[in-house]
C-alpha positions as CSV (number, residue, x, y, z in Angstrom):
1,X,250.6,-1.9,9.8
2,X,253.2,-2.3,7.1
3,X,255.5,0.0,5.9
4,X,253.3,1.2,2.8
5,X,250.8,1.6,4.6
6,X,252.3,4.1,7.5
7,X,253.5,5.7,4.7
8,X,250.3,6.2,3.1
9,X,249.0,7.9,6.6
10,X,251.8,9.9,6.7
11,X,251.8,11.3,3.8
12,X,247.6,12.0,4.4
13,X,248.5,13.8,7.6
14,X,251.0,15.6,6.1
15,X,248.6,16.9,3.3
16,X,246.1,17.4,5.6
17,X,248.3,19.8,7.8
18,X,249.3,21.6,4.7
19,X,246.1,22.5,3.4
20,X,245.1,23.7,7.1
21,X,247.8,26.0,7.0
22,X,246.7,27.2,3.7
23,X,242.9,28.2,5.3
24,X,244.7,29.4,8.1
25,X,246.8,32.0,5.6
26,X,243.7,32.8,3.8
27,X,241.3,33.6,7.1
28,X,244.2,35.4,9.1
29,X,245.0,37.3,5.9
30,X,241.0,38.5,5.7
31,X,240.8,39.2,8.9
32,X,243.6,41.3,9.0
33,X,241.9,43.4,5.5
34,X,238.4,43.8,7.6
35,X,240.2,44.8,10.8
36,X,241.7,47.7,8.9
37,X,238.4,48.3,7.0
38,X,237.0,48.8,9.8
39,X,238.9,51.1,11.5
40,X,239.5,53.5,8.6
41,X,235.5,53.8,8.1
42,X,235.4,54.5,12.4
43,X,238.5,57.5,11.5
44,X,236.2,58.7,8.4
45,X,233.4,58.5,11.0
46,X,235.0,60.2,13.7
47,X,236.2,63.4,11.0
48,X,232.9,63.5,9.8
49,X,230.6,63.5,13.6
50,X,233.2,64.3,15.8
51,X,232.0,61.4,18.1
52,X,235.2,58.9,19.1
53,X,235.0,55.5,17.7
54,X,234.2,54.3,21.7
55,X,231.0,56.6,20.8
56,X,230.3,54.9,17.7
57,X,229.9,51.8,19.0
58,X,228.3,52.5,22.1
59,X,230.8,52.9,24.6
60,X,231.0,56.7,25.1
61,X,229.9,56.9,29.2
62,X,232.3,54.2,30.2
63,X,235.5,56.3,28.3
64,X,233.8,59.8,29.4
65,X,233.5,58.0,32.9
66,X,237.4,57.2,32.7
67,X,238.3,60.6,31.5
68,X,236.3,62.1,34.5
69,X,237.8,60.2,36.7
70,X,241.2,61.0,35.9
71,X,240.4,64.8,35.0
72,X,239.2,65.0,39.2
73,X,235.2,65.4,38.2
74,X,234.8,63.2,40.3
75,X,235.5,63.0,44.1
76,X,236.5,59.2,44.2
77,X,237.0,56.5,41.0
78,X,235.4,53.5,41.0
């Protein structure tokens, strides 16, 4: 391999890394806006049915279960 032409690959792996990193930026950055999205419309939810988000998405008797547990409901916790 001559000098030119390690050059040349370096120069494609460089540009290669960079625009990765530039994807990277934009998904991270989108996932970060539907994260928040997402809990904001669960708090709207939660104001207006008074059901936690756990209860939204369907995990209400494993955190009622919890709070049982730790309120003495129950005799012994799993």
């Amino acid at each position: 391999m001559t000098p030119s032409q390690s050059t040349e690959q370096w120069c494609q792996n460089r540009a290669e890394q960079q625009i990765h990193s530039e994807q990277l930026k934009r998904v991270e950055l989108f996932n970060g806006r539907a994260a928040m999205l997402g809990i904001v419309i669960g708090i709207i939810t939660e104001g207006l049915t008074g059901q936690g988000i756990a209860h939204q998405i369907g995990l209400g008797p494993l955190v009622d279960g919890y709070a049982a547990c730790h309120t003495q409901f129950l005799p012994f916790c799993f």
